[in-house]
Legacy VTK file of the C-alpha trace (Angstrom):
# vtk DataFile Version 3.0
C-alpha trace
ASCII
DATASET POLYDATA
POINTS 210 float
10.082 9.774 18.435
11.351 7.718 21.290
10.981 9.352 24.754
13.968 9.911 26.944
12.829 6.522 29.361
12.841 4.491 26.216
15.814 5.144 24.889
17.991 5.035 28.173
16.473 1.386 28.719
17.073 0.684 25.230
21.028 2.230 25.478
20.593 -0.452 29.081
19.800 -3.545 26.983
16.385 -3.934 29.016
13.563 -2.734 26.677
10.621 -5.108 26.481
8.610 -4.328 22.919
5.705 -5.784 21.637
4.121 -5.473 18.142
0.336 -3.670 17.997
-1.993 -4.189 14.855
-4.625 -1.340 15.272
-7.386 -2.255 11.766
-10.382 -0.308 11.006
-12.568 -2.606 8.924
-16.525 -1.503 8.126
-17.805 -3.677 11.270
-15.566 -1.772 14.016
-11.841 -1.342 14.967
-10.081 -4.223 16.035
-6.401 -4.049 17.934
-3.784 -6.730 18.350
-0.691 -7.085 20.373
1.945 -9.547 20.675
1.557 -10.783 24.142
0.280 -12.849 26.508
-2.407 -10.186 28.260
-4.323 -7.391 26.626
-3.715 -4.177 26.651
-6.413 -0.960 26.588
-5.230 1.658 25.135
-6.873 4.815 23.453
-10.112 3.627 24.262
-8.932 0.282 22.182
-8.494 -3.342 23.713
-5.681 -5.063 22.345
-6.548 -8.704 21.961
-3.021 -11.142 22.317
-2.307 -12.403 19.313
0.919 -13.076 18.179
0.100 -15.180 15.046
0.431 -11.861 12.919
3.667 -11.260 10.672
4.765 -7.841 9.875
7.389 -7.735 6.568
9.776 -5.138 6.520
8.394 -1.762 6.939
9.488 0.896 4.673
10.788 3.962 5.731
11.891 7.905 4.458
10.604 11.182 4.528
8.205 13.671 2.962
6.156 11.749 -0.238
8.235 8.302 0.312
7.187 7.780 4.092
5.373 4.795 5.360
5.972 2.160 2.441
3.919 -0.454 1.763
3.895 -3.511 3.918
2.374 -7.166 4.310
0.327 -8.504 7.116
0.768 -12.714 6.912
-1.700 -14.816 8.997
-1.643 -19.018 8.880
-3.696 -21.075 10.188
-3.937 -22.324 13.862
-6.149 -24.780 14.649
-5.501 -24.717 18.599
-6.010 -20.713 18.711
-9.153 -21.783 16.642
-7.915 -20.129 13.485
-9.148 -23.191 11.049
-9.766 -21.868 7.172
-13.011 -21.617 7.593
-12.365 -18.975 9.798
-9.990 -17.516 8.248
-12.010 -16.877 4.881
-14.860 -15.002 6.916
-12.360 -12.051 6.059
-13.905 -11.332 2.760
-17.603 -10.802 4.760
-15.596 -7.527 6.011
-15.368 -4.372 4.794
-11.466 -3.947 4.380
-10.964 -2.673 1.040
-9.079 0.685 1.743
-9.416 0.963 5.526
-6.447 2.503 7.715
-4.110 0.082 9.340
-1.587 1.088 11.964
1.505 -1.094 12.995
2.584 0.560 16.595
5.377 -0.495 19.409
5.030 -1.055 22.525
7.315 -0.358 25.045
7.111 -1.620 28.323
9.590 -0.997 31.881
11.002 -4.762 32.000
10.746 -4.425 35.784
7.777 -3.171 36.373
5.368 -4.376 33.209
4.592 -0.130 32.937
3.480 0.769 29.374
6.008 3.298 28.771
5.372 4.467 25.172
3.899 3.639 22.436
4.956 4.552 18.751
3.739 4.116 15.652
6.108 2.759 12.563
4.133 2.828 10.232
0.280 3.389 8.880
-1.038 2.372 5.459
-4.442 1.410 3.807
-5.581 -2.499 3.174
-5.608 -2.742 -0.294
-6.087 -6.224 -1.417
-5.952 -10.286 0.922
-4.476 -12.747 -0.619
-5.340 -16.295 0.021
-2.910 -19.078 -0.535
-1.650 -22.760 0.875
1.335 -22.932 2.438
2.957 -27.011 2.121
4.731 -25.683 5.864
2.170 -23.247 6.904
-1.047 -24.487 5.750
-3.859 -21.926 4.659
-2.129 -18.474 4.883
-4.218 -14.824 4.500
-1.636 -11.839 3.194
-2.653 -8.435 3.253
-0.988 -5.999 0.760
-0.941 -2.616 2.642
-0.665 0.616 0.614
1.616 3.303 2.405
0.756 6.443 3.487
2.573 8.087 0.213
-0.694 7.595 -1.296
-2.095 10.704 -0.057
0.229 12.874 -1.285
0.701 10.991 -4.605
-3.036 9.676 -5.315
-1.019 7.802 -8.150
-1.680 3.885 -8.152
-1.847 0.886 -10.475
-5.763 1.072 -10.897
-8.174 4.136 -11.153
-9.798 4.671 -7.832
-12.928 5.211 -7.464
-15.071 8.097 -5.925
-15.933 5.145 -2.891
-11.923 4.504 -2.600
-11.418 7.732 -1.603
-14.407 9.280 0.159
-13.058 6.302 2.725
-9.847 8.248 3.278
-10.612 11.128 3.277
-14.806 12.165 3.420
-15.637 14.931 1.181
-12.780 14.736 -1.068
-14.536 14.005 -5.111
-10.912 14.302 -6.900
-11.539 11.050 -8.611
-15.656 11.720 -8.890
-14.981 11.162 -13.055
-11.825 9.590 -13.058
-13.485 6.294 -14.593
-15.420 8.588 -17.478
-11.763 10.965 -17.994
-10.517 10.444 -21.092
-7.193 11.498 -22.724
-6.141 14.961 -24.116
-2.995 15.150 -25.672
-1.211 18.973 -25.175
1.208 20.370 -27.568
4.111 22.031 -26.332
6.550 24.226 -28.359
6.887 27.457 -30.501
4.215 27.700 -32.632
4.717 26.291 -35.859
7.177 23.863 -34.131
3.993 21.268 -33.363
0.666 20.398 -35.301
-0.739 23.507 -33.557
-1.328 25.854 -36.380
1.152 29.212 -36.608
0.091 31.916 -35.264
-2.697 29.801 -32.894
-3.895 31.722 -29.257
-2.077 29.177 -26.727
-4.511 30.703 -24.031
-7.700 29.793 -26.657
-6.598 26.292 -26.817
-6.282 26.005 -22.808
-9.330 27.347 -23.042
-11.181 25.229 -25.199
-9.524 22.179 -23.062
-10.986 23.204 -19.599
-14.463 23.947 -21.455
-14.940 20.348 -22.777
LINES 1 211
210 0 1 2 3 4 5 6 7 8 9 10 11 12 13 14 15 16 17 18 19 20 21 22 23 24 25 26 27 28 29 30 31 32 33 34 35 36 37 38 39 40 41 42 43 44 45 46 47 48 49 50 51 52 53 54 55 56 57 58 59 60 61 62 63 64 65 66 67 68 69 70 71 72 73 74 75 76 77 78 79 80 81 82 83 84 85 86 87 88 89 90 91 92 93 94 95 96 97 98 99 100 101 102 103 104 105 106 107 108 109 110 111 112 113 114 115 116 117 118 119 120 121 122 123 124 125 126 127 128 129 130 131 132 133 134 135 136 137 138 139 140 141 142 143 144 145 146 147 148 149 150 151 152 153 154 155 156 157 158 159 160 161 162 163 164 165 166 167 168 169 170 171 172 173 174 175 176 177 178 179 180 181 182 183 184 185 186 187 188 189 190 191 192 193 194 195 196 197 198 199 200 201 202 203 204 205 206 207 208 209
């Protein structure tokens, strides 16, 4: 939520807002803002860089906050962002690591960091790598949102690993790769294949036993 300052300077017309990357890959946490000077904050420098492009965030409430987004990054050659630097990406440790795309807000006067607000967090799920004809060679990072932990539904099975990284301690998908399929019969008896007259609470039973 915005504080009071912000908004008044934003109902004024004289906000200045910058973008902030905060990633948490295996080797450290790395922060990013889109400026000309860093910026410490939480304990985190914030490196300029303003290379990175943010697509539209989602947005909602409850189980649909925080959709998924895309962080795009092309080569620069002068900011020493060549392909073979840009590649060294798969050396990290990425897959499912917490990402944080943040505001800035800054007095335009002054340069006094006024507030800043996060807009949305997620989970690095996958980098693409492609060539651009305009752009050259271009990393895109597919970021899961946050609905993800109240869902835990996604395209793939995730693994024990997947999720001890999100949350430590949690085995919910310990045997999800060994789980197979039970199919449950619903219904009156004699309205199904289960036989008439057959114990519903034996047959519950009998499922959580095997």
């Amino acid at each position: 939520m915005l504080s009071t300052a912000v908004k008044n300077l934003y109902n004024e017309g004289r906000i200045s807002t910058r973008q902030m990357i905060w990633l948490q890959f295996g080797s450290g946490i790395y922060g990013f803002i889109a400026r000309n000077e860093p910026l410490m904050w939480e304990g985190v420098e914030y490196k300029p860089f303003g290379l990175i492009e943010v697509s539209d965030l989602g947005s909602g409430t409850g189980t649909t906050a925080d959709g998924s987004f895309t962080l795009t990054l092309a080569e620069s050659p002068d900011d020493g962002l060549t392909p073979a630097v840009l590649v060294q990406i798969e050396n990290e440790d990425y897959r499912d690591r917490p990402v944080r795309v943040m505001d800035a807000h800054f007095h335009p006067d002054t340069g006094e960091l006024i507030q800043v607000e996060t807009v949305a967090r997620g989970y690095l799920d996958v980098v693409e790598h492609a060539v651009d004809p305009e752009r050259g060679y271009v990393l895109a990072a597919r970021c899961e949102g946050r609905q993800l932990d109240y869902s835990r539904k996604n395209g793939r099975v995730r693994s024990t690993a997947d999720q001890q990284r999100r949350a430590p301690g949690d085995k919910f998908f310990e045997h999800a790769g060994r789980a197979g399929r039970v199919e449950v019969l619903w219904g009156k008896p004699g309205s199904s294949n289960v036989p008439s007259g057959s114990n519903y609470n034996d047959i519950f039973t009998k499922l959580i036993s095997n």
